[in-house]
N, C-alpha and C positions, 0 to 999 in steps of 0.2 A: 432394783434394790431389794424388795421381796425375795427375787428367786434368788438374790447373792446370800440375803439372810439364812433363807433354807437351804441353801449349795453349806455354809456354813456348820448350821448346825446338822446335818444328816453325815457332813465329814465329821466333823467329832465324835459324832455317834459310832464310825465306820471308824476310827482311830482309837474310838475307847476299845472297840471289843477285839481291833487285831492283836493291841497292844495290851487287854486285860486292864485297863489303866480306871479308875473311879472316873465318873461319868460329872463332875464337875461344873461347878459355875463358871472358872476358871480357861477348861478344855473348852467349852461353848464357847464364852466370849472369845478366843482366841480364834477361835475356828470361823463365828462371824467376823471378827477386825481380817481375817488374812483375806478371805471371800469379798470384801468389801475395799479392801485396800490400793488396790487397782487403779479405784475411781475415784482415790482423793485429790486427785488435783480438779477432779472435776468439780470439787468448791469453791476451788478458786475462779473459773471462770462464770462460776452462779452467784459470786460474790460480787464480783464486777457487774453483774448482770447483761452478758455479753453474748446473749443464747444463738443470736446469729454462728458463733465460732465455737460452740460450745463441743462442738464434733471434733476439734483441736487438741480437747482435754486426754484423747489418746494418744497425742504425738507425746507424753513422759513417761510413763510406767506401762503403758500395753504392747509390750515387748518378751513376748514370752521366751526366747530363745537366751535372752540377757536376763529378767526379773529373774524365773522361775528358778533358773540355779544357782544365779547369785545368793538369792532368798534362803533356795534350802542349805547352801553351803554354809552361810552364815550364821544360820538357826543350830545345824544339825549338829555343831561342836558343846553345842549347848546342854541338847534335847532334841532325840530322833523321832522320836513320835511328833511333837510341835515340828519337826521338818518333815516330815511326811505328812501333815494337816497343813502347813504351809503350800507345799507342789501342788495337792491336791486342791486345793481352796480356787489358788490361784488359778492352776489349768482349767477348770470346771468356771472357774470367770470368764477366764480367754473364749471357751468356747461358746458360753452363754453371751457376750460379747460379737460374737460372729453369725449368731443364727439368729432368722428372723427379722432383726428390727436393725438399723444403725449401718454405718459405715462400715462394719468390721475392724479388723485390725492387724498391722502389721506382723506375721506372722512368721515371715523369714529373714528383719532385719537382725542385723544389720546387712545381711546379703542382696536384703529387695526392701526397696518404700513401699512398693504397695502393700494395700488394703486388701482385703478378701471377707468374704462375707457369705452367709451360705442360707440358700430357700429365707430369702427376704417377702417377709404375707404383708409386711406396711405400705401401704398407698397414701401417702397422704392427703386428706380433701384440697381441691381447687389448685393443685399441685399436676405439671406432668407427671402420668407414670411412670414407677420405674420400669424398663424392662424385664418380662418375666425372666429367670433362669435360675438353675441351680447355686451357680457357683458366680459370685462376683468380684472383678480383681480391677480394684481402682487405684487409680496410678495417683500418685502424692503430690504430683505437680498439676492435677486437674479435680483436686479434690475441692477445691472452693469456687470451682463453676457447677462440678455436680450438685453442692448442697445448695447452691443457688436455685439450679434447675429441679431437685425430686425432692430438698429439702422440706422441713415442717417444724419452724419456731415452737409451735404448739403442741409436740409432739405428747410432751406428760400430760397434756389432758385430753389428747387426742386419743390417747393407747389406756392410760391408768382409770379414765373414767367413763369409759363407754365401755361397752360388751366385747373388744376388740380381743381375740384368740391368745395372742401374746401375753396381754392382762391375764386373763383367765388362766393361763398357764403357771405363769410366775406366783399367784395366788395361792392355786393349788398347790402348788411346790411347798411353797410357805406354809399351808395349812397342814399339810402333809408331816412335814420338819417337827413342828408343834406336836404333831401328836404322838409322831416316832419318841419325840422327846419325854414327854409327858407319862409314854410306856416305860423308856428306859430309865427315870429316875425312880 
C-alpha cells in the first residue's frame, strides 16, 4: 500500500511536468486512487475477513491487458493527462504486484490464467519454502494448493513489521514520494 501510494504520487509529479499541468491536490489524489485501485476488491475479501483467500482478490481487476486500456480509454475522452496517470498508475501496480512478494498476476488473460511473478525474497516462517527462481508461472487451477503449501496468513505482519527488504523498500518509496512532493509544491 506504501509503494502504490508513492507509485502514485511520483506519477503526478511525472504527469504534472510532461503535461506543464499545476501540481495540485487534486492531480495527487487522482494519481494515488488510480495506483491503488487495483486493489479494491481487496476490501472486500478483508471485510469478510477471509485472509485464507485473500490471494483471490486478484482474480477482478488485475488484469492488465483488459484494465489498463479499458481505463485509459475511458478516461482519456475526458482528460489525457488523467489517462496517462491512469496507464501509468496502474502498470507500475501490476508490476509492483508481481515482484517480490504475492502470487503475481494474471498477466496475459484473457489468453492464459496463469499467474507470474518475478524474484519472489518472501519465505514465510514455519511455511515450506518457496522454490528459488526468477520467474514464477502458476497455473489457476493449482493456485489454492500452492497458497496452502508456501502461503502466510500473516503475511502484513510478517513483511510490514519486521525489517523484511520488501518493507523497507515500499517505505522508502513512500518517503521518497513525500519528499519529491514536498519540493515540487
Amino acid at each position: 500500500m506504501f509503494l502504490d501510494i508513492g507509485i502514485g504520487i511520483l506519477a503526478a509529479i511525472l504527469v504534472n511536468k510532461i503535461f506543464v499541468l499545476p501540481l495540485s491536490l487534486g492531480l495527487v489524489s487522482a494519481g494515488i486512487i488510480f495506483a491503488l485501485l487495483p486493489d479494491l476488491d481487496f476490501i472486500f475479501y478483508k471485510a469478510k475477513k477471509d485472509l485464507k483467500n485473500i490471494h483471490k482478490h486478484r482474480n477482478l481487476l488485475h488484469y492488465p491487458l483488459l484494465y489498463i486500456p479499458i481505463g485509459v480509454l475511458a478516461i482519456i475522452f475526458f482528460n489525457k493527462p488523467l489517462a496517462i496517470l491512469f496507464g501509468v498508475c496502474s502498470l507500475l501496480h501490476f508490476i509492483h504486484d508481481s515482484v517480490g512478494i504475492g502470487w503475481g498476476i494474471k498477466w496475459f488473460f484473457p489468453f492464459s490464467k496463469n499467474s507470474y511473478s518475478f524474484l519472489n525474497i518472501y519465505q514465510p516462517p514455519n511455511k515450506e519454502q518457496i522454490p528459488k527462481a526468477f520467474l514464477h508461472v502458476w497455473k489457476d487451477e493449482e493456485m489454492d494448493i500452492i497458497v496452502d503449501k508456501y502461503g502466510d496468513e500473516n503475511w502484513i505482519k510478517n513483511i510490514y513489521f519486521h525489517f523484511h527488504p520488501y518493507a523497507i523498500f515500499e517505505f522508502l518509496v513512500f518517503i521518497i514520494a513525500i519528499v519529491f512532493l514536498l519540493k515540487a509544491l
